[in-house]
C-alpha positions in Angstrom: 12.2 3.9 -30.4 11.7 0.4 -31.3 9.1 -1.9 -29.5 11.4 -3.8 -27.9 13.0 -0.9 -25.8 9.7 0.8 -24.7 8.3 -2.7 -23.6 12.4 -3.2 -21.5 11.5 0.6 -20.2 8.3 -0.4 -18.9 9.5 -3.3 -17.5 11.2 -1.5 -15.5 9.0 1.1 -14.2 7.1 -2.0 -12.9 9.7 -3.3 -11.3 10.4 -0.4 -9.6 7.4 0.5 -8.4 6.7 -3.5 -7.4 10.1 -3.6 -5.2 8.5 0.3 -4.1 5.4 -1.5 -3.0 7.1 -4.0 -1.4 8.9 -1.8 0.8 6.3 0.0 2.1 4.1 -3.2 3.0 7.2 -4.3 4.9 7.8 -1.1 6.8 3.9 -0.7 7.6 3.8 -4.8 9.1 6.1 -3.1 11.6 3.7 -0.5 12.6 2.6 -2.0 16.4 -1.5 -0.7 15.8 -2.1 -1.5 12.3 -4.6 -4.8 12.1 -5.3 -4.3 15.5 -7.5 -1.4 15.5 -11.3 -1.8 17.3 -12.7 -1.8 13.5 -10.7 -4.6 12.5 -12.1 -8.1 12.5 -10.2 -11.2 13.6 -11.5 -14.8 13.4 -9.1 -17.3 15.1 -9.7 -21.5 15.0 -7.1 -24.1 15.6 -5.1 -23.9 12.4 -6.9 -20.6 10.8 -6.8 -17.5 11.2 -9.1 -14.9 9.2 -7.9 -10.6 9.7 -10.2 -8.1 8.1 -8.8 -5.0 8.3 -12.1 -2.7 8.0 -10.7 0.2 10.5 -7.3 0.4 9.5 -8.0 0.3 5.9 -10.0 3.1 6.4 -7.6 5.0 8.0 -5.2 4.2 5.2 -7.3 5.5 2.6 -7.5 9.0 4.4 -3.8 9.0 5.2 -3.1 8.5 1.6 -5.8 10.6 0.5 -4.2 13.5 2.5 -1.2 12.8 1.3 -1.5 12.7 -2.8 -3.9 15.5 -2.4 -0.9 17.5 -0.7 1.3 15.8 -3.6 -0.5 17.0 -6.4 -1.4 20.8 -4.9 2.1 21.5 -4.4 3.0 20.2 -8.1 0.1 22.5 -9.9 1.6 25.8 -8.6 
């Protein structure tokens, strides 16, 4: 394979899994509870607002966790 067609193949893997990414941020800003969990910091002042996300980030993390480890179990049989 020349250079040039690995580098357009790559390309688009990228892109794919950009516009993937993008998806799934768009679908989880319409989840109601997420950012507004107890954990979560929220600073508000006329013209700024400041979200720290510490709980549902956390929550995240061992969804996804869950999830991949599930993922990759089931592809090792």
């Amino acid at each position: 394979m020349s250079d040039l067609e690995t580098m357009g193949k790559l390309l688009l893997i990228a892109g794919g899994a950009l516009a993937l990414l993008g998806g799934l941020l768009w679908l989880a800003s319409k989840v109601p509870f997420l950012g507004h969990l107890p954990g979560d910091i929220r600073v508000e002042k006329p013209g700024f607002t400041c979200l720290i996300p510490l709980a549902s980030s956390i929550i995240l993390s061992i969804v996804l966790t869950i999830v991949l480890n599930i993922i990759l179990r089931l592809i090792n049989r």
